[in-house]
Every structure is written in C-alpha cells, then in structure tokens.
NUKOL-191951 format. One record per residue (C-alpha): residue in one letter; x, y, z. Coordinates in steps of 0.2 Angstrom, whole numbers, plus 5000, padded with zeros to 4 digits. Example, Ala and Ser with C-alpha at 12.3 -4.5 7.8 and 13.67 -1.06 7.14 Angstrom:
! NUKOL-191951
a506249785039;s506849955036;
! end
This chain:
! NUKOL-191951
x433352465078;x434552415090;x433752375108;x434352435124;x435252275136;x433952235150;x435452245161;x436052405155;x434552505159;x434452395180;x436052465181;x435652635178;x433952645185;x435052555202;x436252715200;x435152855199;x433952745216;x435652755227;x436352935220;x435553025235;x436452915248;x438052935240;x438053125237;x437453135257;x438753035261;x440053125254;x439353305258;x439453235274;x441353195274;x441953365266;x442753505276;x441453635284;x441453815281;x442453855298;x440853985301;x440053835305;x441253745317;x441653945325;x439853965329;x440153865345;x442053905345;x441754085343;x442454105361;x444154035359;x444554065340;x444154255330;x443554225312;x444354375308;x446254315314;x446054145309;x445454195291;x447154295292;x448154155296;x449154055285;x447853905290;x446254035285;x446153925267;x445953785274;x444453715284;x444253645301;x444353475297;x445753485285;x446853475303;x445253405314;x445053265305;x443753185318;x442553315318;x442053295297;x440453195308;x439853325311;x438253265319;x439353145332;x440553315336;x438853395339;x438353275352;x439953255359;x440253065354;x442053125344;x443653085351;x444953225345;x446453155341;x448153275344;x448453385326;x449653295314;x450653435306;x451553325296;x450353295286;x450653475277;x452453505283;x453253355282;x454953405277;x455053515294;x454053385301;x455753245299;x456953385305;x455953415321;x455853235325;x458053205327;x458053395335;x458353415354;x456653495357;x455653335352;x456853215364;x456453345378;x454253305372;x454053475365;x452753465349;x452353615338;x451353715346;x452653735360;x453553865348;x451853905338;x450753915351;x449154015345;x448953915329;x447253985324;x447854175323;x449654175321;x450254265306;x451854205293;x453454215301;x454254135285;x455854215284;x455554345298;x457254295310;x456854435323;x455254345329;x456254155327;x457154235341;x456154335351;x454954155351;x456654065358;x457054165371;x455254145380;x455853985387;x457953995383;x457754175397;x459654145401;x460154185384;x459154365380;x460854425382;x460854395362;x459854555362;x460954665369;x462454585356;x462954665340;x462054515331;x460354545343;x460354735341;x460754735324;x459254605321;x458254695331;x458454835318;x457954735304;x459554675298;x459254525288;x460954475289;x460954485306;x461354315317;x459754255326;x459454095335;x459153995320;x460654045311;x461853945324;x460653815328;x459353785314;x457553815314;x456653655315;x457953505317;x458953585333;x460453475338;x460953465355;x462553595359;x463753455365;x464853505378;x466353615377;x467453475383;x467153375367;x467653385351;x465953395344;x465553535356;x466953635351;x467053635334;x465253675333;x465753855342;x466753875327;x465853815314;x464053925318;x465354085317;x466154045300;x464554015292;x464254185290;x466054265292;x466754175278;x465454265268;x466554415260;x465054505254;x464154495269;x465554565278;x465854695270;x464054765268;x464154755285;x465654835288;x466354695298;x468454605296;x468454525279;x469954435285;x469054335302;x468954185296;x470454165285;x471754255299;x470854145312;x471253975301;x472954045301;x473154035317;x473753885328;x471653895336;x471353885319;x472353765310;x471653635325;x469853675320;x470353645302;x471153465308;x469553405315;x470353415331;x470053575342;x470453505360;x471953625364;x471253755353;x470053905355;x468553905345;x467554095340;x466554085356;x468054055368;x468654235366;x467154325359;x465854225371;x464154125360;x462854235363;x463354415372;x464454465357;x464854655357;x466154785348;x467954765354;x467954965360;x466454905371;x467054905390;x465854755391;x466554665377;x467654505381;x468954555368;x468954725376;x470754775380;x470354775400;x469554605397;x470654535384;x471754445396;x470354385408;x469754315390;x471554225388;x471654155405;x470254035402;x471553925393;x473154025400;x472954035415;x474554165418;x473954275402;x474554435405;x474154595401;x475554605391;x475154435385;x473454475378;x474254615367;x474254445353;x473554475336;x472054365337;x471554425317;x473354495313;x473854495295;x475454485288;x474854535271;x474054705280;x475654815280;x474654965288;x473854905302;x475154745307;x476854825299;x478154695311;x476954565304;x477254615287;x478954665284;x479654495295;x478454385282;x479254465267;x481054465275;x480654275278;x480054265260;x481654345255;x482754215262;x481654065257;x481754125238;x483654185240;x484354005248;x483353915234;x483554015219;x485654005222;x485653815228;x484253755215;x485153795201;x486753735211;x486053575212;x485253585194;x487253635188;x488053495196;x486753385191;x487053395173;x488753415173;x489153235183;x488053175172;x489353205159;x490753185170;x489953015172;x490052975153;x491653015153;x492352895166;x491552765157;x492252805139;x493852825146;x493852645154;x493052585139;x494552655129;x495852575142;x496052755150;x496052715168;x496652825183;x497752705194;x497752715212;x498652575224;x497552485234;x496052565228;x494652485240;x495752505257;x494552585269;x494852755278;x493952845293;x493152975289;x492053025303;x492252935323;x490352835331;x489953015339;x489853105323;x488952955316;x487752925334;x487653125332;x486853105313;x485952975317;x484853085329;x484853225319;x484053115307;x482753045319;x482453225326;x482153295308;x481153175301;x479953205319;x479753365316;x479553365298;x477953235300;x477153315313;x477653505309;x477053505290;x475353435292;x474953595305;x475553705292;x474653635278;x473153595288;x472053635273;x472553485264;x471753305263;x473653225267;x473753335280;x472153295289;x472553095286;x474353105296;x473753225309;x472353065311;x473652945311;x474553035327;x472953025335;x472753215334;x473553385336;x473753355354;x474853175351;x475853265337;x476253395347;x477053275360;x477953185346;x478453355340;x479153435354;x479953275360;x480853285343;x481153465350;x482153405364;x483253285354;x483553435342;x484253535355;x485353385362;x486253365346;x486553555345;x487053545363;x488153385355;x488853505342;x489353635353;x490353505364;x491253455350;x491653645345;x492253685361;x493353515362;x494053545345;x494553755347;x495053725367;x495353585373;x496153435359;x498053385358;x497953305341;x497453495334;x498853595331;x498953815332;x497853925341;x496053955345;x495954065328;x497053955318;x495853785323;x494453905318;x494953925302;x496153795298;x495853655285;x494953535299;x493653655305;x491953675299;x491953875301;x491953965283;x493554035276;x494654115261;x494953935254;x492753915253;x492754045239;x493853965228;x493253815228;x491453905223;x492353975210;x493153825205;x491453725205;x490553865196;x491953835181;x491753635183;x489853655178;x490153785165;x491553645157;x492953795161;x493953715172;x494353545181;x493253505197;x494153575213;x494753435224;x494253475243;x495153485260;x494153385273;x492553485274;x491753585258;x490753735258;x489353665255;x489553535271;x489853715281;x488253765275;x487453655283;x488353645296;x488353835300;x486353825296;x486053695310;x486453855322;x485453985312;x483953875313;x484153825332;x484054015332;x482754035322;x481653905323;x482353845342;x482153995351;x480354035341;x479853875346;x480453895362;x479054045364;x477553955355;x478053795366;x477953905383;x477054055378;x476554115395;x478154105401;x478854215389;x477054335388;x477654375408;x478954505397;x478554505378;x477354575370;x476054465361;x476354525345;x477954455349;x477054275347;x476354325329;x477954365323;x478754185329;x477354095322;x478054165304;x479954135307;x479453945315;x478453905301;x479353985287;x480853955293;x480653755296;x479853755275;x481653825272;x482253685281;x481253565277;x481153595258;x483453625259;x483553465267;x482553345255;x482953435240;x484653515241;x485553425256;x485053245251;x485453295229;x487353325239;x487653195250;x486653055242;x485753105223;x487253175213;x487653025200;x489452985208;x488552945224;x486752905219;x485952795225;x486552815241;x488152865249;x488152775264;x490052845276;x488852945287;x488352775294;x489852685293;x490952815295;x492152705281;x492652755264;x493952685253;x495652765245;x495152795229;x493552885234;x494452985247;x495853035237;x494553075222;x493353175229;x494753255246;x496453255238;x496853405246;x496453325263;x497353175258;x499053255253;x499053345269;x498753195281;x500353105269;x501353245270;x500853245292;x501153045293;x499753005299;x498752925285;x499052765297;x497952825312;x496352825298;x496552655290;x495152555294;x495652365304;x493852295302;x492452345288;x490552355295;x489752205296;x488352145285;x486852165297;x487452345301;x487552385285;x485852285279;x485152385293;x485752575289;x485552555273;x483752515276;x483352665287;x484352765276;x483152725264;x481552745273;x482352925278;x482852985259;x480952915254;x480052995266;x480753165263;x480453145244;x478553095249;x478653265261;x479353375246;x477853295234;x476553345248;x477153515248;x477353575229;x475553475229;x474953595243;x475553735234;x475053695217;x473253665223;
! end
C-alpha cells in the first residue's frame, strides 16, 4: 500500500482552512440583486421599469462598478466614478467619440437620459428624431416635411434625423460655402433616392437621382466639385421638405423662382419654368425634350454611318492604290512631272493664322467640354482635377468659346471680301458663290462623290479636284451649323438669365441636349473622320503638313487638284503661286510638333470616349 505525500495532505488540509475567506471574498465581489441596491434607491429608480429596460439583466454593479463593496457604499466611503458605456457598446462607443456631440462635451446620457427605465429604441427612427429635436428646436420643421409626416406615420423608410446625419458618430455639417458642406447636401438625399425600390413603393420620381446627375448641378456633384452647383437642398430646402403642389413648398410654382434666385439672382418666373428632373427618355411628360434628343441622335448616327464607311472606303482603297505606285516604280512605270518638288501656295498666313486658332480653340473645348459630359468616369474626374475644378474649366472653356467665335467672325470677313469686295475674283456675287474658288456646295460636288464612290469600288479612276473638295466644304459649311448649334446653345447655358428674361426654361433643357450632343458630333467628326482626310489616309499619313506651311509641291498639286491646276495654266497665273522661299527648319520642327500633340490628343479624346461608352 502506497502512502499518502505529507505534503500532499498540508496542502489540502491548507485549502479546505482558507476556503471560507476565499468564497467571502468573492460573494463579496459579485453583482447584487438590484432589490438590494433599490431598497435605498427605491425613490429615484422603479423596479418595475428598470427590470424592463434593456439594462434589467444585468445587475447594478455591472455599470457601478464601485459600489460591488458593498459595506464601504453602505457607509458612504465609495467614490462613484462616471458610467463607462463602452464597456458593453464599444463599437457606438468609437463612433460617438470622432462625432460633433462629443467635441461639444455631450456623453450618453445627454440623448438617453433616463437610463434606468428607458425601453429599446433599436431600429425605432421616429423616437431618434423626436429625441433630436429636444435640443435641435429650430429644426422640428422636419415634422411638418413629407420625410417627418410620413415618419411620424410609421413609415420605415421614411428619412429621420439619423438617416442624413448618423446615429452615433455625427459629423459636423460643414458650411455651405465649402466643398465638403455642399456635397454633403447632396449626398444624404441620394442615399435613399437612388434606391428604385424604395422609390417606388413609395410612390416617389424613380428618375431623381439619375436626371439630377444629368444635369450641369449634377454632373458638378459627380466631379467632386460642386462650388457653382446646386446641391438637393439648394431647391428643395434640408429639413422642411414638402410636395411640389404645396403652396409652402420651395419648388412650389409661386416659389420656384425665389428658389432660383439664390444663385440667379435675375431668375424669372419664366426662368424657373426649367426642368429640374426633365427626361429626355420620358416622351409623355417632357415630349420637346424627347423628340430634340432623338433628332440629335438622328444626326449623330446619320453623319457617321455615311462618313465612317467613307473613310473605311477610302482607306482600303489607297491602301491599294499605294501598292500600285510602288509596283509601277518598281517595274520602271513612272508618271513624269517637270520640276516635281517646285513649291506652290496653297493657302495665304491668314488661313494658316486662322487654322491655327481653330486648332487651339477645338482642342480647349474638347478637354474641358468632354470631362463634364462624361462625368461618371475615372478619366473624367482626373482632368476636371487637373483644371483645378469645374469652376477653372469652365473659364478655359469659355475663353476657348470667345476664340471660336473670333475665327467664325474671321470666316465671315473672308466670305464677305471674297463674294463683295476682291479684284482678283472674277463674275458676280452668284458666280463667286458658286464658282470653282469658293467653298459653297455645287453641281460639280456631286460628281466628284460619285466619281469617288466608283474609285473605292475599283470602277473608275479617282476624280481629280478643283481647289476645294466636297469633303473640305463639309467642313467648312459645318463650322457654321455648329456656331449655330453649339454657339448659340452655349451662348444661353453661358448667360442663362439673360436669356430666362424672354425664354422659357424648358428652353435651357433643350440646349443642354443640342450643346452636348452636338459638340460629341463634333468632337467625335473631327478626330475621326477630319483628321483620317487631311492627315491619316495612306498618301498623306503621317501627316500632311500645307495647313501650316501653306506650301505644296507640283506634283502633289497637280496629283491630287489637276482640275485646279489646269485652270490656273490655262488663266497665266500659275507664277503668282510659285513659292520664293520654303519654311525654315525651326518653323517647321515647331508645327510639326504641335501638329502632333494636336492629332495625339484627339486620338486619346476618341479612346476616352468609346471607353465611356463601352463601360
């Protein structure tokens, strides 16, 4: 048999001595039965309620943790510390502590005030609010709102106070006259109204958010940078909400131009008629909206269809024609011409100055214009940041505006000296207009479509050209149907209250759609279709380079404008075009290189686009 260690059975006898003191001491530590504590608390605390409370598991000292002695509490020796809520709520706990409230020294009880016998108000929006407007008294307005009535009612989708501002980590609302302060008027409203589903239980516009981001006021909240822009609240107020057939309401059609005066300060009646959530996909309610989008959809898909597969054409076939030359000089077939690299003017420094601005204006617009209509996208957001913002663009932009409308000024000059007032020009005012030298469309245009057509089919010769071909008067006649177009819409966007003194609103909708359709038609021609012409067919690719220099030599001339050339021989006055002195290295080094950066950049522009569309 086995004996029991000496020191075995000390340590247990030790054990079973101190057992006594240890379970005392811990009894004496554990939370008491709060009948205990309320039977000298009874006046300020109900059993009843606090058992009902969300606190009623738990005992005193679970929160009180000074008062577990209960003998010191008893004779008043126990210092209460405040109650650390954090202890149990510690994720509301971090919010509360960045929020507003705690800078301004409120604590937890400021909102939950009778701890001991308040009952859950998990979930329960309507009593959020109710408790916020007991200090935030200016504001019970909410109440009377559609959000406040509604919630009121029981609505669970209904906006309270916390929905815009948070329930426990409350940011300060930043004033209106910074950035932060304005998109956050935008950004509590489309938290809810992007929701579809929401909406249309509801019976509230689908379409809010998504006309509103439409929208100039929109497309500036999308950019980050809302300074000239108004946010949800700006027309519809924060907090006093109503219906737009309310008298009271701010959208109200007696109010609506009060509304618009904050930031048009000579809004109109008539001005305020503007379709703040107008749809151009909503051919019932917004019909001018509609049928102008699809007429400008019409002419967007009609000038490309015909000039896509123009260029498309023309491509392949001088890609042939190309191999051709170079088998027939391979083969000793060569087409002679006298002094082949003798060098012609083809256009004066005006038209080249002229070009020159057009460039500069086009390329001003295009950068600042696209990133506002494609405001959804990352490249979009990047450039608008490099301009410094909305507001800077929209100097560069309309100070691109002002050169456009020098250069058509510029054109006009020139149309008028060449029709009225030039010796050198022979016949009248109809004869110039439609003779060989003038830009204007005539009989002659037509066949040399046809005989085009034919080239790219392999059914005929290429045409050879008088000084300008129909594709040159294209663009030419399209410089004036887009100062129409886009000029005189811009012109209204630029000074709308000027123009809301005797147009409609509505009339402001429908020149947002012709300005920014009708600048992607421009945009998109010019970097697709204008620069395959002038610089990306293969018998001028890379570059063709006599809009700068104004130069070209014989062979080129009599190549590509026989027609032309025939007619100055046959007139004498082939001598008045020959060129005494080329352009110089440095100017050309120089032209060439913006040349360049100009064909590059519009490529990048059309890339950015079809991305924007593909995504």
């Amino acid at each position: 048999m086995r004996r029991t260690p000496v020191a075995l059975v000390v340590l247990v006898f030790s054990m079973l001595f101190m057992l006594p003191g240890i379970l005392h001491a811990t009894v004496d530590k554990m939370a008491y039965d709060p009948e205990n504590c309320l039977g000298c608390h009874s006046s300020k605390i109900s059993l009843d309620n606090f058992a009902a409370s969300p606190h009623g598991k738990n005992g005193c000292t679970s929160c009180h943790l000074q008062s577990a002695d209960l003998k010191k509490h008893m004779t008043g020796n126990t210092k209460l510390d405040k109650v650390n809520c954090s202890r149990c709520h510690g994720n509301e706990t971090k919010e509360f502590e960045k929020s507003v409230h705690a800078k301004s020294g409120l604590t937890c009880v400021s909102c939950h005030s009778d701890i001991h016998a308040f009952s859950s108000k998990k979930g329960d929006k309507k009593a959020a609010t109710l408790a916020c407007i007991k200090c935030h008294d200016k504001q019970k307005v909410h109440l009377n709102s559609v959000h406040g009535v509604s919630l009121m009612k029981g609505n669970p989708d209904a906006a309270g106070c916390a929905d815009c501002h948070g329930l426990h980590g409350i940011k300060k609302v930043q004033p209106a006259s910074t950035i932060e302060g304005r998109m956050f008027h935008v950004d509590a409203c489309i938290k809810c109204h992007n929701d579809e589903k929401m909406m249309h239980r509801n019976h509230v516009n689908v379409h809010a958010v998504e006309t509103y981001l439409d929208s100039y006021h929109g497309k500036g909240y999308r950019l980050g940078m809302l300074q000239k822009a108004a946010g949800c609240s700006d027309c519809h107020t924060a907090h006093n909400v109503l219906k737009k057939d309310n008298p009271a309401s701010s959208v109200h059609p007696n109010n609506a131009a009060k509304s618009c005066a904050q930031c048009h300060t000579k809004a109109t009646a008539l001005f305020a008629k503007f379709y703040s959530h107008g749809s151009h996909h909503d051919r019932e309610n917004y019909p001018l909206m509609y049928w102008t989008f699809k007429a400008m959809v019409g002419l967007l898909v009609g000038t490309f269809a015909v000039f896509w597969v123009h260029t498309l054409l023309w491509m392949f076939r001088g890609f042939v024609e190309n191999r051709e030359k170079q088998k027939a000089l391979i083969e000793g077939h060569v087409h002679h011409v006298d002094e082949p690299h003798k060098l012609y003017y083809r256009f004066k420094k005006r038209h080249i100055f002229l070009h020159f601005t057009v460039i500069v204006s086009f390329l001003g617009l295009s950068l600042t214009g696209l990133p506002l209509k494609f405001s959804d996208q990352a490249w979009a957001q990047t450039m608008m940041s490099f301009f410094g913002g909305v507001e800077y663009a929209g100097l560069i932009h309309r100070g691109c505006a002002v050169l456009t409308f020098y250069y058509f000024m510029g054109a006009l000059w020139m149309s008028i000296d060449f029709l009225l007032l030039r010796k050198d020009v022979k016949g009248n005012v109809l004869q110039r207009m439609f003779g060989p030298d003038s830009l204007m469309p005539n009989f002659r245009d037509i066949k040399d479509v046809i005989g085009m057509v034919k080239w790219f089919l392999f059914k005929g010769p290429k045409p050879t050209f008088e000084r300008w071909t129909y594709w040159e008067k294209f663009d030419f006649i399209a410089v004036f149907w887009g100062m129409f177009a886009i000029g005189g819409s811009g012109l209204m966007l630029w000074f709308p209250e000027f123009f809301g003194q005797f147009l409609p609103g509505w009339a402001f909708n429908l020149a947002t759609i012709v300005h920014s359709d009708e600048a992607l038609l421009a945009t998109g021609f010019i970097f697709t279709v204008h620069f395959f012409n002038t610089h990306g067919r293969p018998e001028k690719f890379p570059m063709d380079f006599v809009i700068f220099n104004g130069q070209m030599n014989k062979e080129e001339f009599i190549e590509e404008r026989g027609d032309q050339w025939k007619r100055y021989e046959e007139q004498g006055i082939l001598e008045y075009f020959e060129v005494e002195k080329p352009s110089g290295v440095v100017y050309d080094f120089i032209f060439k290189t913006f040349g360049f950066i100009a064909v590059f950049t519009g490529l990048a522009l059309v890339v950015a686009m079809l991305w924007a569309f593909l995504a």
